[in-house]
C-alpha positions in Angstrom: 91.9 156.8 122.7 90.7 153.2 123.5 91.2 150.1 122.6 88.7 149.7 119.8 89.0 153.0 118.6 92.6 152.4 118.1 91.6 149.2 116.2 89.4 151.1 113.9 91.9 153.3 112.7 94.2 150.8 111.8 95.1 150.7 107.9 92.7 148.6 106.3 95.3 146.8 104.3 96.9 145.3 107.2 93.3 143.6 108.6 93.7 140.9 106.0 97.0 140.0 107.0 97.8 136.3 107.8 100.2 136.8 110.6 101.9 134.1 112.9 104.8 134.4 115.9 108.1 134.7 114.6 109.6 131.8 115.5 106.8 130.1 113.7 107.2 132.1 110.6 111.3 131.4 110.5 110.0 127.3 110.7 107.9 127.9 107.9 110.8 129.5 105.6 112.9 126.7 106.1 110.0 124.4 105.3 110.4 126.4 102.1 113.8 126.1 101.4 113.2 121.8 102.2 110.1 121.9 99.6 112.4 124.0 97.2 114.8 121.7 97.7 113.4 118.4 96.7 111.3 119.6 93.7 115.0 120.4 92.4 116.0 117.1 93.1 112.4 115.6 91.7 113.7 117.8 88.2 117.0 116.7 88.3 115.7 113.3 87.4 112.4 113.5 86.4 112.7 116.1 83.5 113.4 115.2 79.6 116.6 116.1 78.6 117.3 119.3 76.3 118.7 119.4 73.0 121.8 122.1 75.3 122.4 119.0 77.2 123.0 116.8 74.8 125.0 119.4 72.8 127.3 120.0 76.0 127.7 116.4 76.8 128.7 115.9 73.5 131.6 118.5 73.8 133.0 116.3 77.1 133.0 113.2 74.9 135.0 115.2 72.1 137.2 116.5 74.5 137.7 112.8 76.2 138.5 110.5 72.8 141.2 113.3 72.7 139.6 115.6 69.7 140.1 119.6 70.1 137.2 121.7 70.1 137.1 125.7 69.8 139.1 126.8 73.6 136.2 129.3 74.1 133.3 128.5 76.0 134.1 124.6 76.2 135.9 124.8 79.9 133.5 122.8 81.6 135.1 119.3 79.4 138.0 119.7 81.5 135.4 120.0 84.6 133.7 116.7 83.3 136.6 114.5 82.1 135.5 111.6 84.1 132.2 111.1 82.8 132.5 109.6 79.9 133.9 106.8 81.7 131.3 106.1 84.3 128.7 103.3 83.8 125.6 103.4 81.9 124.5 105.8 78.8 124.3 109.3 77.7 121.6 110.0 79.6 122.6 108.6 82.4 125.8 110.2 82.5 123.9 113.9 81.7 121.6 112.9 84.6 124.8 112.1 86.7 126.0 116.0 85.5 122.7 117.3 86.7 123.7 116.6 90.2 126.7 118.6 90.1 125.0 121.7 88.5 122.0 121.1 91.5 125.2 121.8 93.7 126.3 124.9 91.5 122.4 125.9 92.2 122.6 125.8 95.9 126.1 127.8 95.9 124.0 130.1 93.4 121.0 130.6 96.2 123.6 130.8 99.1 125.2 133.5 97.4 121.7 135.2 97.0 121.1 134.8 100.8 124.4 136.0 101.4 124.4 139.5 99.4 120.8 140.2 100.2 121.8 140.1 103.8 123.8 142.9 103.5 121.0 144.8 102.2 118.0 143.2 104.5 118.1 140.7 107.2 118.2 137.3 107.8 114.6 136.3 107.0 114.2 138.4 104.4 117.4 137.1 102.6 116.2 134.2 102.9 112.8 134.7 101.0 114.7 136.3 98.3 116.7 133.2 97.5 113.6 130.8 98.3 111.6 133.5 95.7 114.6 132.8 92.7 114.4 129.0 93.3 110.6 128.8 93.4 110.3 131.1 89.9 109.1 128.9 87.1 112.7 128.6 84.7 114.6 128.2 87.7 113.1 125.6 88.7 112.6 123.7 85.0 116.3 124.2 84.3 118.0 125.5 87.4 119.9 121.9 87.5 120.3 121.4 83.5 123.5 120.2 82.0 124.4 123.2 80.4 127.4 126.1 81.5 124.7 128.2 83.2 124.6 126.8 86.6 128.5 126.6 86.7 129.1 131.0 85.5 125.8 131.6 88.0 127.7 129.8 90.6 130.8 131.6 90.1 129.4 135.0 89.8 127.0 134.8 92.7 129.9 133.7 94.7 132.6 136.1 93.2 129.4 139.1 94.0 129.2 137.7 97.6 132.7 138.2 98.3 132.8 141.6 96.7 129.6 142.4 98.8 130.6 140.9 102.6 134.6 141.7 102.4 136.5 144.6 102.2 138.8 143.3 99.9 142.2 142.3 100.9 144.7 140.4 99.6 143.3 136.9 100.3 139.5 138.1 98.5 141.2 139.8 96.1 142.6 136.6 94.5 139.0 135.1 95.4 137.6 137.2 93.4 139.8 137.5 90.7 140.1 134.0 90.1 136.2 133.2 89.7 135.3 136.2 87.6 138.5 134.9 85.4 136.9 131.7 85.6 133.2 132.5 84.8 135.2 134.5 81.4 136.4 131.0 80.6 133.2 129.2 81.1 131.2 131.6 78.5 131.5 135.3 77.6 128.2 136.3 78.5 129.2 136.8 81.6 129.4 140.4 80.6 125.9 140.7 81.1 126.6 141.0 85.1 128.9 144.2 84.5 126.4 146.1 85.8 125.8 144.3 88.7 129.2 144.2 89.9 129.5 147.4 89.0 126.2 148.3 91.5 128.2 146.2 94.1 131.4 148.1 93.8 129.7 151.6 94.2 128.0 150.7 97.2 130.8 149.1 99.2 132.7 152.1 97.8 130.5 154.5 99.8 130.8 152.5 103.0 134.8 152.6 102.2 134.0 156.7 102.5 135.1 157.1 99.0 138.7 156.1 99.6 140.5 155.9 96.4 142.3 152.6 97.9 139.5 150.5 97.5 138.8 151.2 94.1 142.7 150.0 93.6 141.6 146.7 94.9 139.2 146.5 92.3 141.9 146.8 89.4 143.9 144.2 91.3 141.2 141.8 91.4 140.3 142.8 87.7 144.4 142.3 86.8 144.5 138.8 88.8 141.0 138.1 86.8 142.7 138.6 83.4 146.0 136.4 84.4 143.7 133.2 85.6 141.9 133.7 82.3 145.3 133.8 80.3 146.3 131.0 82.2 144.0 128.9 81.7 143.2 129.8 77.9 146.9 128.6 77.5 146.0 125.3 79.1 142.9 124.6 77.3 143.5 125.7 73.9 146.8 123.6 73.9 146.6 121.4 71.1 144.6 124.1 69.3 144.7 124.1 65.4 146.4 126.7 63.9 143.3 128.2 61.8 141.9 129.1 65.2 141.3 132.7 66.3 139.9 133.7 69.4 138.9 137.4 68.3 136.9 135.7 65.5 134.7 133.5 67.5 134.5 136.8 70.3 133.0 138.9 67.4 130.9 136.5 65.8 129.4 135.2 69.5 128.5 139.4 69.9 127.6 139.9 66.6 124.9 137.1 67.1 124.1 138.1 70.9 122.9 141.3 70.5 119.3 142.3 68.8 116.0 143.4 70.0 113.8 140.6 71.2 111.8 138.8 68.7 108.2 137.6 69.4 109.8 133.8 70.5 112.2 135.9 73.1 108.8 138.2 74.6 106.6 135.0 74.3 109.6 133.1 76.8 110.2 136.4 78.8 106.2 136.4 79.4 105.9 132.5 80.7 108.7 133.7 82.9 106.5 136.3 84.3 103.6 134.3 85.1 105.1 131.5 86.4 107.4 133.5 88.6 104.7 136.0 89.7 105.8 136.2 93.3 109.6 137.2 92.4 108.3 139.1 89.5 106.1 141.6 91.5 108.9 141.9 93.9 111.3 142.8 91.2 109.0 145.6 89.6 108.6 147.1 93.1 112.1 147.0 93.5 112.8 151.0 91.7 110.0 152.3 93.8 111.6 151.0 96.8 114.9 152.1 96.3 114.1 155.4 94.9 112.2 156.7 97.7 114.0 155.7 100.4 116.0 158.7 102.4 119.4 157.4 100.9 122.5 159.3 98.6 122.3 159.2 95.0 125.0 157.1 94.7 123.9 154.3 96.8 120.4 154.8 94.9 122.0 154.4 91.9 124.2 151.4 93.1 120.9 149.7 93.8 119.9 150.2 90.5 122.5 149.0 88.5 122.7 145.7 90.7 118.5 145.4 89.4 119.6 146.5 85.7 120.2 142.8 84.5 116.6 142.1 84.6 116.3 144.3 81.5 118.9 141.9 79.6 115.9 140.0 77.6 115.1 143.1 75.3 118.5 142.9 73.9 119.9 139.3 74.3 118.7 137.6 71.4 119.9 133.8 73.2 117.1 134.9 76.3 115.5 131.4 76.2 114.5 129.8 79.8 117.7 128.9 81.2 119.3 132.1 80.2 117.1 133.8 83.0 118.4 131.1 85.7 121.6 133.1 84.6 120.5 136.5 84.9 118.3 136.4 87.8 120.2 136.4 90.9 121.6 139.6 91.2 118.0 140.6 90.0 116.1 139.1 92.8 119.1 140.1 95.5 117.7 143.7 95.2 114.2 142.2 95.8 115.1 141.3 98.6 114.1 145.5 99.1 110.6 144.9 98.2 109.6 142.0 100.7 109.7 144.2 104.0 106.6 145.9 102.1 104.7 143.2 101.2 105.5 140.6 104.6 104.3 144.2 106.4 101.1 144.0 104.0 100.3 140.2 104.2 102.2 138.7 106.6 105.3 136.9 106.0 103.4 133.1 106.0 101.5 134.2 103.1 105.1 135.5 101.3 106.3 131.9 102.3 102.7 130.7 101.0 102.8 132.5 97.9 106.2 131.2 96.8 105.3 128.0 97.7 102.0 127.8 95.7 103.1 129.0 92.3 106.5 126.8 92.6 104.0 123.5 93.3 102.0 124.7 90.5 105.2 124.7 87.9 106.4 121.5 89.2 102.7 119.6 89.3 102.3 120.8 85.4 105.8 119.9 84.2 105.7 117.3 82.1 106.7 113.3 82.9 108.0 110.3 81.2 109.5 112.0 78.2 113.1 111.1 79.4 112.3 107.1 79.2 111.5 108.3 75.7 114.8 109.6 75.0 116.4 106.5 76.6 114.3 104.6 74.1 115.5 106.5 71.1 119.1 106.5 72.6 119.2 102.5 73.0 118.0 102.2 69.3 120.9 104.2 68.1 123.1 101.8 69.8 121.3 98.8 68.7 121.1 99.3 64.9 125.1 100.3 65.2 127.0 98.5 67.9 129.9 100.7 67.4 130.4 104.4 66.8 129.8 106.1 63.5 130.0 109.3 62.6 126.4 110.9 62.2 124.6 114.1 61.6 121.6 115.2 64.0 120.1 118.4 65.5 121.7 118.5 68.7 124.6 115.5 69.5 122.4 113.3 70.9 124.5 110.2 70.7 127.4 111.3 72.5 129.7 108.6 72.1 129.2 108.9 68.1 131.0 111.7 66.5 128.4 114.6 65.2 129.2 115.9 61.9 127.4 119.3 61.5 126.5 122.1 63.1 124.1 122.1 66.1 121.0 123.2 64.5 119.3 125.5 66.6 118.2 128.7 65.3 121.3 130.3 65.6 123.3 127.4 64.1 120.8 127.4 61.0 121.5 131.0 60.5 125.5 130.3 60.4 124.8 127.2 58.1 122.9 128.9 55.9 125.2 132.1 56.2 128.2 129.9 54.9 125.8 129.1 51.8 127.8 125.9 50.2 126.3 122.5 50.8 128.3 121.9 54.1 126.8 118.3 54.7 127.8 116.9 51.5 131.7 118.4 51.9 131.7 116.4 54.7 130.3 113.5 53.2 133.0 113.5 50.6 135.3 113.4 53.0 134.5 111.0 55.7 131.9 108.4 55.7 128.5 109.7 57.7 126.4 106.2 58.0 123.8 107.7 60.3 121.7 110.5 60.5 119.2 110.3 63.1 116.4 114.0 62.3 115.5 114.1 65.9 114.4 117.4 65.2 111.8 116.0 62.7 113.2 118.6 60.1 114.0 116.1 57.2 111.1 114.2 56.5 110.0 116.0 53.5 113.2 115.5 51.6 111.8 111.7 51.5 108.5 112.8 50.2 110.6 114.9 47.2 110.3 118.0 48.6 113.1 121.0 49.9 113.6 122.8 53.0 114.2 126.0 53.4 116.8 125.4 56.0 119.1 123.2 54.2 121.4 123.8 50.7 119.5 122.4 47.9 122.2 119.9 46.9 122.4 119.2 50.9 118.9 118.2 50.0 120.1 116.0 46.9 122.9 114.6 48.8 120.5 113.5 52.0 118.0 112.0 49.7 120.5 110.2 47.6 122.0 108.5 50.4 119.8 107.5 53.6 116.7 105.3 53.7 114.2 104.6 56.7 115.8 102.3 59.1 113.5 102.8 62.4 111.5 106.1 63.3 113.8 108.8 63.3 117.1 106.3 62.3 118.4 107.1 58.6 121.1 104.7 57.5 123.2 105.0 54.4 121.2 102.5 51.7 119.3 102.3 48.8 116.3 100.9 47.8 116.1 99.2 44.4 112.6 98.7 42.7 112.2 95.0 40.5 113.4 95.6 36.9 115.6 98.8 37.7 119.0 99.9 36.7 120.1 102.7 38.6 123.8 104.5 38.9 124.3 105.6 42.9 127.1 108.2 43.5 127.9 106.5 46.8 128.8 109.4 49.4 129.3 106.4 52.3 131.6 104.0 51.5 131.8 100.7 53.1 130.3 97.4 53.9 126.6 97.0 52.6 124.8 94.1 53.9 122.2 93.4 50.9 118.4 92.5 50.9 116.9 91.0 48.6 119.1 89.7 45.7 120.5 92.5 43.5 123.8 92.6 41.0 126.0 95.2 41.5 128.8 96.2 39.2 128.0 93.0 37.5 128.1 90.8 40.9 125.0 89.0 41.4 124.7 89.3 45.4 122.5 87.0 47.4 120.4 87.7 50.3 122.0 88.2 53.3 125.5 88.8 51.3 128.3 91.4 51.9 130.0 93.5 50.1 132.3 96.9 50.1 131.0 99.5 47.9 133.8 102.6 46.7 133.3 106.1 46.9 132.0 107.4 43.7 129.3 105.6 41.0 128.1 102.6 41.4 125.7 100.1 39.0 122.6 98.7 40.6 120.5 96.4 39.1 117.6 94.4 40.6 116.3 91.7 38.0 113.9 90.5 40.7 110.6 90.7 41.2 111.2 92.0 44.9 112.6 95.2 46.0 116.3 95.0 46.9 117.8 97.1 49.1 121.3 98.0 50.7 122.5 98.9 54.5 125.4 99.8 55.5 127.1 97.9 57.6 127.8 94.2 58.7 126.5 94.5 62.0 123.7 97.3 60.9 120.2 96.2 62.4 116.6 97.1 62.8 116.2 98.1 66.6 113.3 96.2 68.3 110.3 97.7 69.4 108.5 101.1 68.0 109.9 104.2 68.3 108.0 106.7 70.8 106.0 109.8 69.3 107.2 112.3 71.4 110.5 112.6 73.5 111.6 116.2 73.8 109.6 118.3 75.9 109.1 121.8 74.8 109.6 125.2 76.8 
């Protein structure tokens, strides 16, 4: 047969290839890996700041003024300590955070390249990790504030080892000490069971089955339960006594587990289509595996390493940065489908491919909204020079002391689960000066309305007590109209600074005049012909400038 007759018969999916020399095509995945690299670091500044982040920064300041919070899940304060004490604001210090979970994300991708390896080679590891930091969440929240980066880390890296070593004494510990770790730092890292599980089965087959191995497993498993007893005992010292672990366990699962709803399959579809070149890699991924020429077992290993991806249908928390969690042992076994498709296309237009739908995500994402943020965070400092105690959606203002629950979905559903007025229990207990509805979730108990979301004497108690003080700023005040005699049940005592002229259990008070106002009923009377009004405190002030329209940016 000749030349061109040779060329003829040649499979006609392979003519369309874009194919370059090897040496070329190994420059051009490190060129990846670069451009990967600083669109993370572009992110790490340039993107708003979650309502997570500000709820987990929160926790380090808590834990820092020297206030104990639930031991579960709240690890990473002890991680953070410092912060709080660096220079600059909330923001700056979350932003400051980012950079050590954009180091958690490179261990994370390392560990990718590292277990993929032992199933491809070196190339193709390194697509596999370059395809997980390229997909659409990844990169959006890859570096966030939040536990995920730091459990991602520490699985990825305890996989690695249980993948590359054969498990003696000195890996053992290794091992046992980050999976006892990741438990400490949140309990979903159940979630990876299966993976490890995949990993164990397929290293137990290259051990030739030998029952020894699977002893170093429990030994690892028995060291992973001591570090986590260990340093439970640490962190939950101080602990009230009303605390119970198995409580919080069982409501966290209770609350995990559901099917999907239509926000969760709305998420898990952006993920799709902004991650197609993973994506299609990790569909392929069963086909690949189950027709190669290999045991069941090691077939079935495979498998359970890919079975995380199916986590969404179940996990009810499966927002974007829950799949920066669950992804790398996911696109590890990928790592099976690229030989098939770099054979198809050629492995520049692999590298291409990644590379165009990562620029895409990043060129779209939005800008700005974090100078936003800054702008509503500096008003909250402004109007009270010192820290309050407030109420928000999220714990915005760190270094103020949040009062209720973080109201996210889930938080909402406990609130409203509880079914007393939570927010006025508080208030009769502690003064609240400031609630700042950064959520925008309020308003209409101003304009005389109810929300489904809150208790209706939560309602009465918000309206009763905070007025407008500057966009989203509530203080505790009252407005008096001329010619009205009202009795306030004052849920904030304190220092009210007056406008206006009012009298006020039978003291006349001048504009600009102070005075301290008990808990309980008080008289107001304005016999003006100007409203009056009171603010809490002395040093209580309008914040300049106008508050921005929009400063969180969505999913």
């Amino acid at each position: 047969m000749n030349a061109s007759a040779a060329s003829s018969n040649q499979a006609p999916s392979r003519q369309f290839a874009f194919r370059v020399p090897e040496k070329s095509a190994t420059f051009w995945l490190y060129a990846l890996i670069g451009l990967l690299a600083v669109m993370h670091v572009s992110m790490v500044t340039g993107r708003s700041i979650n309502w997570d982040e500000f709820w987990f920064y929160g926790q380090v300041e808590t834990v820092a003024r020297g206030e104990f919070m639930q031991p579960l899940q709240t690890i990473h304060t002890r991680f953070f300590f410092w912060l709080p004490a660096m220079a600059g604001s909330e923001i700056d210090h979350i932003l400051i955070a980012r950079i050590f979970m954009l180091a958690c994300l490179s261990i994370t991708a390392t560990g990718i390249y590292a277990v993929a390896q032992k199933f491809s080679d070196h190339r193709t590891a390194l697509l596999a990790a370059a395809a997980y930091l390229a997909a659409g969440f990844t990169l959006q929240h890859g570096a966030s504030f939040r536990v995920d980066p730091i459990v991602t880390a520490l699985l990825t890296t305890s996989l690695a080892i249980a993948a590359r070593t054969r498990l003696s004494a000195p890996t053992i510990l290794a091992l046992g000490a980050l999976i006892g770790l990741a438990a400490m730092v949140t309990i979903k890292f159940v979630l990876w069971a299966p993976a490890f599980a995949g990993i164990a089965l397929y290293r137990w087959e290259d051990e030739n089955w030998n029952w020894q191995y699977l002893a170093r497993w429990v030994a690892a498993g028995a060291v992973a339960l001591g570090v986590f007893a260990l340093l439970y005992t640490f962190h939950s010292s101080g602990a009230a006594e009303t605390f119970s672990a198995s409580d919080s366990l069982n409501g966290s699962a209770n609350k995990m587990f559901g099917l999907a709803g239509q926000a969760q399959m709305l998420i898990a579809l952006k993920g799709i289509f902004t991650a197609l070149p993973l994506m299609a890699l990790i569909a392929f991924a069963p086909w690949v595996i189950l027709r190669k020429n290999w045991t069941w077992q090691r077939k079935l290993a495979l498998l359970c390493i890919w079975l995380p991806v199916l986590t969404p249908l179940f996990y009810r928390n499966a927002w974007p940065y829950f799949y920066v969690f669950i992804l790398p042992p996911v696109a590890i076994v990928a790592a099976l489908s690229i030989p098939a498709f770099v054979n198809r296309y050629g492995r520049a237009s692999a590298v291409a491919a990644i590379a165009g739908f990562a620029l895409l995500v990043w060129a779209l994402d939005t800008r700005g909204v974090t100078q936003n943020q800054r702008q509503v965070n500096a008003a909250v400092h402004q109007a009270f020079p010192e820290p309050v105690n407030y109420f928000d959606c999220c714990g915005m203002i760190g270094t103020f002391r949040k009062q209720n629950r973080f109201r996210t979905s889930w938080g909402i559903e406990n609130y409203l689960a509880v079914g007393r007025p939570t927010l006025l229990e508080t208030m009769r207990e502690i003064p609240v000066p400031l609630m700042l509805d950064n959520k925008r979730e309020f308003v209409p108990i101003f304009e005389g309305e109810t929300i489904a979301t809150l208790h209706s004497d939560d309602v009465a108690a918000l309206r009763n007590t905070y007025i407008a003080l500057w966009g989203d700023i509530y203080v505790a005040g009252r407005s008096v109209e001329p010619g009205t005699r009202l009795d306030w049940d004052v849920l904030v005592p304190g220092t009210y600074k007056v406008q206006g002229q009012l009298v006020i259990n039978g003291r006349e008070i001048a504009e600009g005049g102070l005075i301290k106002l008990p808990r309980g009923i008080n008289v107001l009377e304005n016999l003006g012909s100007n409203t009056g009004t009171l603010i809490w405190g002395a040093e209580t002030r309008v914040p300049d400038g106008d508050e921005p329209e929009e400063y969180w940016t969505m999913f």
